[in-house]
C-alpha positions as CSV (number, residue, x, y, z in Angstrom):
1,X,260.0,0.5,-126.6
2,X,260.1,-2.2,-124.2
3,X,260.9,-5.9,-125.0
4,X,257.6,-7.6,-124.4
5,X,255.9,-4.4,-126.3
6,X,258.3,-5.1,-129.1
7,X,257.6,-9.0,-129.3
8,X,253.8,-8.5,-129.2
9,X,254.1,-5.5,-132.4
10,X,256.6,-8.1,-134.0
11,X,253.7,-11.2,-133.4
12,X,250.8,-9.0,-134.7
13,X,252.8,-7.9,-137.4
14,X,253.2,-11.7,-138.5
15,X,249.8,-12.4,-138.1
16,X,248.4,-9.6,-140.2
17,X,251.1,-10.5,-142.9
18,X,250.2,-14.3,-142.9
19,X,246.3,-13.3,-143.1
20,X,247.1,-10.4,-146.6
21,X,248.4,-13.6,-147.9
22,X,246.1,-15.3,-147.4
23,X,243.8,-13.7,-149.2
24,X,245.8,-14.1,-152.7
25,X,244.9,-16.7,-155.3
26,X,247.0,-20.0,-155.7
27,X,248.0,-21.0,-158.8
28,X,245.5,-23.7,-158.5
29,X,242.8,-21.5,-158.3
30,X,243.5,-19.9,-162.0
31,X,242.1,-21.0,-165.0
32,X,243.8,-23.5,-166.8
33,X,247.1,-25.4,-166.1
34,X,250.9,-25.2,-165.8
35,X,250.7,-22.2,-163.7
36,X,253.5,-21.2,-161.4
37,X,254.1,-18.5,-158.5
38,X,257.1,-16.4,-159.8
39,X,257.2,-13.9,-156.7
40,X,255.4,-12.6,-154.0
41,X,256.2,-10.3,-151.4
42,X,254.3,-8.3,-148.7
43,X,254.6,-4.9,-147.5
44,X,253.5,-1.4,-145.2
45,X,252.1,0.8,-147.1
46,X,252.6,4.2,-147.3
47,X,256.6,4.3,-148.1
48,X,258.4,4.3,-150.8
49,X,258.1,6.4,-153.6
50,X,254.0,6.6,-153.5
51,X,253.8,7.2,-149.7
52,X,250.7,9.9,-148.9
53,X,247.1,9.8,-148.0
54,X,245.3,6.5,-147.9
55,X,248.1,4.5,-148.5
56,X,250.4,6.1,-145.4
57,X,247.3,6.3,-142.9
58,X,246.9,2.4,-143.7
59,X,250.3,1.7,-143.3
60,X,250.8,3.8,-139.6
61,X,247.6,1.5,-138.9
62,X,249.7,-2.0,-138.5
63,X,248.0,-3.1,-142.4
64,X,250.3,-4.8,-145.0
65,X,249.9,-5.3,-148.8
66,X,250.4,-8.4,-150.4
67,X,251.6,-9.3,-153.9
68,X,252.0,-12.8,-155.7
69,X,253.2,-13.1,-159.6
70,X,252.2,-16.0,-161.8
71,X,253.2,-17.1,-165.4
72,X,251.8,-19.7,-167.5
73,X,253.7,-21.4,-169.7
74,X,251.1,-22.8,-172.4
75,X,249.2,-20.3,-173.5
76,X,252.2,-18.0,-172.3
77,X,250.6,-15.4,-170.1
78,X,250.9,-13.5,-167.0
79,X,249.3,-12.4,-164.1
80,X,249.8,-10.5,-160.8
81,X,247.3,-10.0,-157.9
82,X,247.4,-7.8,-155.2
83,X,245.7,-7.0,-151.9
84,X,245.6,-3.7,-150.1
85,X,243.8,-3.2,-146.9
86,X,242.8,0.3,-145.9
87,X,241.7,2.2,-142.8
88,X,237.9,1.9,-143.6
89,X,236.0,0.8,-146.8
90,X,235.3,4.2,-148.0
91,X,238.9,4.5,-148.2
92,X,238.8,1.8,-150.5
93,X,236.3,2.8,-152.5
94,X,238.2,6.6,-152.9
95,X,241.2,5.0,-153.7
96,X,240.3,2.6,-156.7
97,X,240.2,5.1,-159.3
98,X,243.5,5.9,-158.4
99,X,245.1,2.3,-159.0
100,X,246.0,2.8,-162.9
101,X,248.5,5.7,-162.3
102,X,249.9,3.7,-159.1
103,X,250.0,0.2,-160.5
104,X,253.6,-1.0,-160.8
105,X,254.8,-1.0,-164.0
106,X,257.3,-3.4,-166.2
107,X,259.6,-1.0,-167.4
108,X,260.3,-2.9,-170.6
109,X,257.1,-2.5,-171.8
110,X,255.2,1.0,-172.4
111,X,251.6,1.8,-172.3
112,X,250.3,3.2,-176.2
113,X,246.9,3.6,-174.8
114,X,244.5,2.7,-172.0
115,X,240.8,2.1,-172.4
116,X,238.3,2.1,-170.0
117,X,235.5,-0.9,-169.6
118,X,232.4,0.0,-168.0
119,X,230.1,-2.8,-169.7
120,X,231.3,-5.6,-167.4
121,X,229.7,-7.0,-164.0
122,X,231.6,-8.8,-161.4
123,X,229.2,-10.9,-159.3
124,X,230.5,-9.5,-155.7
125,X,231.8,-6.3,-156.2
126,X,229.6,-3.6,-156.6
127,X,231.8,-0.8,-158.6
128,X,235.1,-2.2,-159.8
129,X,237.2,-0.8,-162.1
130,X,238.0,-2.8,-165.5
131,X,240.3,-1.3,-168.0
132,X,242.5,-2.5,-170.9
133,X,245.9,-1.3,-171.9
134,X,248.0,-1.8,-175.2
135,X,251.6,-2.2,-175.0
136,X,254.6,-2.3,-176.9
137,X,257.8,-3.7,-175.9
138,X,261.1,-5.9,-176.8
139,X,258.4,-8.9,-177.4
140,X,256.2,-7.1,-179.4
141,X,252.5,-5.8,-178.4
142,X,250.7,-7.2,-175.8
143,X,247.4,-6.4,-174.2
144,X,246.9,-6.5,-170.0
145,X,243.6,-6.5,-168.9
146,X,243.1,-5.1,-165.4
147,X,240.3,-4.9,-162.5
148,X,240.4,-3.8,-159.6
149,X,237.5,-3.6,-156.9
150,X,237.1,-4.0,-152.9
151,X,235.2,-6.1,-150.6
152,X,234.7,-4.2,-147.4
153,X,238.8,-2.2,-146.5
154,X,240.6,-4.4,-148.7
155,X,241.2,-3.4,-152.3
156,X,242.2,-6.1,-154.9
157,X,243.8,-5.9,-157.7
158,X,244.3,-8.3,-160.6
159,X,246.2,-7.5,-163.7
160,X,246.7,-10.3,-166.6
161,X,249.0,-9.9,-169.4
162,X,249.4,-11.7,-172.7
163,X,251.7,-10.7,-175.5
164,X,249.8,-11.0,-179.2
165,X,245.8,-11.4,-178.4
166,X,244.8,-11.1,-175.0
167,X,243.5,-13.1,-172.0
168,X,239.4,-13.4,-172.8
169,X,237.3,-11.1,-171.0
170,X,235.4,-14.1,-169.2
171,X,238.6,-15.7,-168.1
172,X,239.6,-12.4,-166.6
173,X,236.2,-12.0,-164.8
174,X,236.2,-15.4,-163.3
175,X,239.7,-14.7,-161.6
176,X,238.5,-11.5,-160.4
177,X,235.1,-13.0,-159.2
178,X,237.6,-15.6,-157.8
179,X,239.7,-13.3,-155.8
180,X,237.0,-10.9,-154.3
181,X,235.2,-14.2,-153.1
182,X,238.9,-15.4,-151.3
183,X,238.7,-12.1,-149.6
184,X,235.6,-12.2,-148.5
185,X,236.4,-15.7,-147.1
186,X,239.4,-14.6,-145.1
187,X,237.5,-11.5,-143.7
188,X,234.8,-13.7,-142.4
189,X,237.8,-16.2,-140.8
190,X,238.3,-13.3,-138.8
C-alpha cells in the first residue's frame, strides 16, 4: 500500500468512526438524571470470536460498530446501546433475530429465562425485536429489558438492566424511540 492510499483509508476510517458515534445516545438524552457514560468503544466487525456472514461482509466494507455504557446512580440501573451498520438494510433486517445469542454478556450474571415481547410498538421502526430476560447473579436477580430494531443498514441495539424490579416498559420504549430517531438524524446528515 502506498502512503497517500494509506492516509486516505486511515482518514475515512476516522470519519466513519466519528459518524457510528454519532449516532449513540448521550447521557442527556435518557430519562431521568445522574446518568453517566461508563465506556464506549468502537470497532470492525466481523472479528473476533463472532466473525462470519453479515457481520464480516460489513466489516471488509470499511463499517464500524459503536458501543457506549451508562449507569445511573438513583434508581441504580444500567444501560448499553449499540450501533451496527451493515452492507444493505436487508442485512439488517436478517440479522436482528440473531442479536440475543450475539449480545455481549456480563459474565457475573446468568440468564434463568428469556421471554419474548411482541405486544409493543416503537414509533419508527417497523419490526423490532423486544424481549425480557431474568437473571441471577452475585447482587441478586435482576431483569434487562432489550430491543433491538434498524433504520435503513444500521441495526441498534438498547439493552437496560435493573437489579430487583425492572426499568418500566414505557421508559425503555422512549429510549429506543429515542435512539432509532438519532439514527435516522445522522443518516440524513449524510
Amino acid at each position: 500500500m502506498n502512503k497517500p492510499k494509506f492516509l486516505t483509508d486511515l482518514q475515512r476510517n476516522s470519519v466513519e468512526q466519528k459518524k457510528m458515534v454519532a449516532m449513540l445516545l448521550e447521557s442527556n438524552e435518557l430519562p431521568g438524571d445522574h446518568w453517566k457514560v461508563s465506556g464506549e468503544s468502537v470497532f470492525r466487525p466481523g472479528h473476533g470470536r463472532r466473525r462470519g456472514g453479515f457481520s464480516q461482509f460489513a466489516g471488509l466494507a470499511g463499517a464500524f460498530t459503536a458501543l457506549r455504557f451508562f449507569d445511573q446512580s438513583s434508581p441504580r440501573r444500567w444501560l448499553w446501546i449499540q450501533v451496527y451498520p451493515y452492507a444493505t438494510e436487508q442485512d439488517a433486517v436478517d440479522v436482528i433475530p440473531t442479536l440475543p445469542d450475539r449480545m455481549i454478556r456480563n459474565p457475573r450474571l446468568s440468564v434463568i429465562e428469556r421471554t419474548m415481547i411482541d405486544n409493543f410498538v416503537i414509533r419508527g421502526v417497523s419490526a423490532p425485536l423486544i424481549f425480557e430476560e431474568s437473571t441471577t447473579g452475585p447482587e441478586g436477580p435482576g431483569i434487562g429489558r432489550n430491543i433491538a430494531g434498524n433504520v435503513d443498514h444500521v441495526v441498534f441495539m438498547i439493552s437496560s438492566f435493573k437489579f430487583g424490579e425492572a426499568w418500566p416498559w414505557d421508559e425503555v420504549t422512549s429510549v429506543a424511540e429515542s435512539q432509532a430517531n438519532k439514527v435516522r438524524n445522522v443518516l440524513a446528515q449524510n
